[in-house]
N, C-alpha and C positions, 0 to 999 in steps of 0.2 A: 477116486471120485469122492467130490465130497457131501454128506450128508443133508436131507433137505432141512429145513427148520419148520415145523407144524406152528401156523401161527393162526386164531383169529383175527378177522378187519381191526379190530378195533385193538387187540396186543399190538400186530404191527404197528399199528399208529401211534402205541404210547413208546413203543420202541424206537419211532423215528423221532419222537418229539424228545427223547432225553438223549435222545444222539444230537439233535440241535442243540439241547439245551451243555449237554459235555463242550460241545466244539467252542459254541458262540461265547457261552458264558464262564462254566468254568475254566478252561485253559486263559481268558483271559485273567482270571483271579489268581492261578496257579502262575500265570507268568506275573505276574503285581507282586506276589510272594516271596519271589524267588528274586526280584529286581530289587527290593525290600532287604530281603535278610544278606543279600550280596552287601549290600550299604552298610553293615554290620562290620564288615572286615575277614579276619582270618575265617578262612571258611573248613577248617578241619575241626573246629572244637564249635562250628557254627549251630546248635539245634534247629533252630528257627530254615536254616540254609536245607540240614539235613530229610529234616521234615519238609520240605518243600518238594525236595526233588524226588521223596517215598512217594506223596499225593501227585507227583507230574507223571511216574510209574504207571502207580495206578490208573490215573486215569485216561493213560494212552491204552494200558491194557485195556479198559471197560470199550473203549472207545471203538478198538478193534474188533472184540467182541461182538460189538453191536452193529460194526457196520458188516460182518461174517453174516450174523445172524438175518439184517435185512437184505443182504445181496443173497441169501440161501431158502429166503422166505416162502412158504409156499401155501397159500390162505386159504384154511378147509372151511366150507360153511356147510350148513346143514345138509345132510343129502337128501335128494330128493327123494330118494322111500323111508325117508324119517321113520315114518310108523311109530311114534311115540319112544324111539329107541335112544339110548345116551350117547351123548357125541362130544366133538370136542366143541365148549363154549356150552352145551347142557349144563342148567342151573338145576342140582339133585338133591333131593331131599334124602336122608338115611336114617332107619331107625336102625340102633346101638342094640343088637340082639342079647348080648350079655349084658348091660348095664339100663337097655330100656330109655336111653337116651334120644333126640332126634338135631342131627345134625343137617348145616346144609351147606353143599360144596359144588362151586364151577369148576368145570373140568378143561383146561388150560394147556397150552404146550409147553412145554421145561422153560422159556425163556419170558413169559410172562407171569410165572409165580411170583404172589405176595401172599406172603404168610397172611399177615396182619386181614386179608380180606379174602380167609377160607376157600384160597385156591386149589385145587390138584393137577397135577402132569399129569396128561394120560400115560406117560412111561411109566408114572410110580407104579407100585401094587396095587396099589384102592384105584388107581384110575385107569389100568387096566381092565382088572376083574370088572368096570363098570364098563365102557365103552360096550356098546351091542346091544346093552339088558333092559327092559323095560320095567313099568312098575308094575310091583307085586313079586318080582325076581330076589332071591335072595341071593347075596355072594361071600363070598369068604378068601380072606385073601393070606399073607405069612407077613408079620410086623415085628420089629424090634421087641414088641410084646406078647407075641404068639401070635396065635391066629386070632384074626378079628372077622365079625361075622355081622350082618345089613341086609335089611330089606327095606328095598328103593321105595320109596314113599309117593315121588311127585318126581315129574322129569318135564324141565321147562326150558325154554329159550333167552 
């Protein structure tokens, strides 16, 4: 049986829009590429060929991925005994116990991470130790770096 995928409305939605965007657009780039670097000739000392059909790989792989991931989707929205508690798609505020820092991180299902925009899986460590806790909760979780230690600041929507 296969696994559900945790997604917010609006992950799903960016999930289905770069499944459009692989199908519609890229494969036709990838097949332009590939019709391109054919016109070259021998196709064993081809780079241009070879690289073509690496990027065609991959992006049947991605492609499958995402369409696993929307066909297994299963969209959590806040619950209804909220109660100020961290969920997935909670916008958290943390302060940095040992360094006195203050961070802030959405809490995300594994397939909507983007680094670059201070996401968490709730599967990770930090984003489990969060799911449940309200603020003023402190957590501590095991990182590549030891333990890391927060106390939740602000829990928003």
């Amino acid at each position: 049986m296969s696994e559900e995928v945790l997604l917010t409305q609006e992950g799903l939605e960016k999930l289905k829009a770069e499944l459009h965007n692989l199908k519609s657009v890229e494969k036709l780039k990838n097949a332009q590429n590939l019709r391109e670097a054919k016109a070259h000739g021998d196709l064993k000392e081809n780079a241009a060929y070879h690289e073509a059909k690496l990027n065609q790989q991959r992006l049947n792989d991605r492609i499958g991925q995402l369409e696993r991931a929307v066909m297994l989707a299963r969209i959590v929205e806040r619950p209804e005994d909220f109660d100020g508690k961290a969920h997935l798609g909670s916008k958290v505020a943390l302060l940095d116990l040992k360094r006195s820092g203050e961070i802030t991180i959405t809490l995300v299902g594994s397939f909507e991470i983007e680094a670059d925009e201070d996401m968490v899986a709730i599967t990770s460590p930090l984003g489990a130790a969060l799911i449940g806790k309200k603020v003023g909760d402190e957590i501590e979780y095991e990182a590549p770096a030891g333990i890391q230690k927060y106390r939740i600041v602000s829990i928003g929507d």
